[in-house]
C-alpha positions, -999 to 999 in steps of 0.1 A, spaced: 552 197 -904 575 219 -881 570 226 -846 580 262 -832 596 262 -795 594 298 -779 629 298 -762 629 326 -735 648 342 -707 682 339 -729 715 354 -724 720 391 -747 750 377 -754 734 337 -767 743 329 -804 725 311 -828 747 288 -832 747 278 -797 712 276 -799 710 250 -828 740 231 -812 719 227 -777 688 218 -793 702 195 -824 712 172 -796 677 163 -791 669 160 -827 667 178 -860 670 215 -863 649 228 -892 658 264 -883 668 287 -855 656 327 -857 674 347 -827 656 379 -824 682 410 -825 680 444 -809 687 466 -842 700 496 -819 728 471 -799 731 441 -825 727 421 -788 702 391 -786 668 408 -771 666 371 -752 644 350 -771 642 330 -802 624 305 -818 635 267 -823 617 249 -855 622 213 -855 603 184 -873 568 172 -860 586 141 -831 570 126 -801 567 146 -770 595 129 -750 619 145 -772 602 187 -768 604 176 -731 642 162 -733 652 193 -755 639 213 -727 652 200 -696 687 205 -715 680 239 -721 670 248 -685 703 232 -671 726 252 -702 708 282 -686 720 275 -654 756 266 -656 756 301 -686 744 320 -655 768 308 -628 794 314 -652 783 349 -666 
């Protein structure tokens, strides 16, 4: 069984491909689904993560390396 993440608060400009990159590194990516603003084609800011059922030390590390990617992408934007 899959687990959904809510990502929030994400760049309009975030890919899904960055996405699945940042969170791969904390385990398997079953699928990535970047919501899309039909009228600009931009990200609306959000998305949602599915990976396989794992322990709750890995959610936790997946987040905590999302929070710091948001920070650096905002210093830099």
């Amino acid at each position: 069984m899959d687990v959904r993440i809510y990502v929030g608060n994400l760049a309009k400009s975030t890919t899904q491909e960055e996405i699945n990159t940042l969170f791969a590194t904390a385990g398997a990516v079953t699928s990535v689904d970047l919501v899309m603003d039909k009228g600009t084609g931009l990200s609306k800011g959000f998305a949602f993560v599915s990976m396989p059922a794992q322990a709750d030390a890995t959610r936790r590390s997946a987040c905590s390396m999302l929070i710091h990617w948001q920070i650096i992408r905002s210093r830099s934007t």
